[in-house]
N, C-alpha and C positions, 0 to 999 in steps of 0.2 A: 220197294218198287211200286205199288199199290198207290202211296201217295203222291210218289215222283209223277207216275203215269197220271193223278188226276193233275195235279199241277199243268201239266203239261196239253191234259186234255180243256184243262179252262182260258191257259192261255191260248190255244186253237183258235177256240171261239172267238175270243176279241180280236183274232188277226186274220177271221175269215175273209175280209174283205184285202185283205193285203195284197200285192202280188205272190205271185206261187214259187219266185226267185228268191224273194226278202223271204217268207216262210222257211223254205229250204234251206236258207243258207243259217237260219236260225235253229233249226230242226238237226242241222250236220254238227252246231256247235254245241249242241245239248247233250246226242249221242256219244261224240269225243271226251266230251266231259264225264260221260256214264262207262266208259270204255275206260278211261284211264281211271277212275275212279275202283271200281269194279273190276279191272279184268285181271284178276287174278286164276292161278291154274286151276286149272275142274270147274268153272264157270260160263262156259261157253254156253250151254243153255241155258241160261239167265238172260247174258248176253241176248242169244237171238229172240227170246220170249220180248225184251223191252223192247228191241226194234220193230219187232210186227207189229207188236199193240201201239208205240207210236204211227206206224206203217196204216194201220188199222184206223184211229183216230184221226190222222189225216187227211183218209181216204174220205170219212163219215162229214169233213168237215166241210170237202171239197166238193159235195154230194150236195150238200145244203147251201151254197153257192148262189144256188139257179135252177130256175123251173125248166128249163128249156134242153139245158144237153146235160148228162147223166155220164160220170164219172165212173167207167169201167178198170176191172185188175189189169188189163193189158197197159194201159197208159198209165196205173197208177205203178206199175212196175216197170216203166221207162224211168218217171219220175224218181221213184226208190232205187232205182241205179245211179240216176245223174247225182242226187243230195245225201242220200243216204247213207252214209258207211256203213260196210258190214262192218263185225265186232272181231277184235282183234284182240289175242290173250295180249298182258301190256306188261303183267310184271312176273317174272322168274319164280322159280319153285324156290322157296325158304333156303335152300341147303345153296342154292347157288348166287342166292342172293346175299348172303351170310359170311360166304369164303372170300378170307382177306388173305392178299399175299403180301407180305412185309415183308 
C-alpha cells in the first residue's frame, strides 16, 4: 500500500495543474482498480485506510494550487463524494467462491 500511495502521491504532483474533473476521473479509476484488486473479505479497513490517504494527498495537492483561496475538508468532501468511491468488499469468502454445482 505504502508504495501504491507514493506512486500515486508523485503522480499528484505532475497533475496539479490539471483540471480537478480530469484528476477525479483518474483518481475514481485507480481506487476501482485497488477495490477489485484488494477487496477481499476482512479487508475493509485497508480499503478505507487507502482512500483517505489518497483523500488526503489530494487534498495537500489542491492546497498547493494557489496563493489566494485555501482548499477546506468541507469541499474537499463534496469532491470525495462526487469521484471518489467508497470501497466495496468485491470478492466472496473462499467457501463460496469454491462451490461448484455440476
Amino acid at each position: 500500500m505504502q508504495r501504491k500511495l507514493k506512486e500515486v502521491k508523485e503522480e499528484l504532483r505532475e497533475r496539479m495543474h490539471h483540471p480537478i474533473s480530469e484528476v477525479g476521473k483518474w483518481l475514481r479509476s485507480v481506487l476501482l482498480g485497488h477495490y477489485r484488486y484488494y477487496g477481499v473479505p476482512r479487508n475493509g479497513r485497508k480499503l478505507s485506510a487507502f482512500r483517505y490517504h489518497v483523500l488526503r494527498y489530494w487534498l495537500w495537492t489542491l492546497r498547493r494550487r494557489s496563493q489566494r483561496q485555501r482548499m477546506n475538508w468541507s469541499r474537499m468532501s463534496r469532491l470525495a463524494e462526487r469521484w471518489l468511491p467508497l470501497p466495496r468488499i468485491q470478492h466472496p469468502y473462499p467457501q463460496q467462491r469454491l462451490r461448484v454445482m455440476t
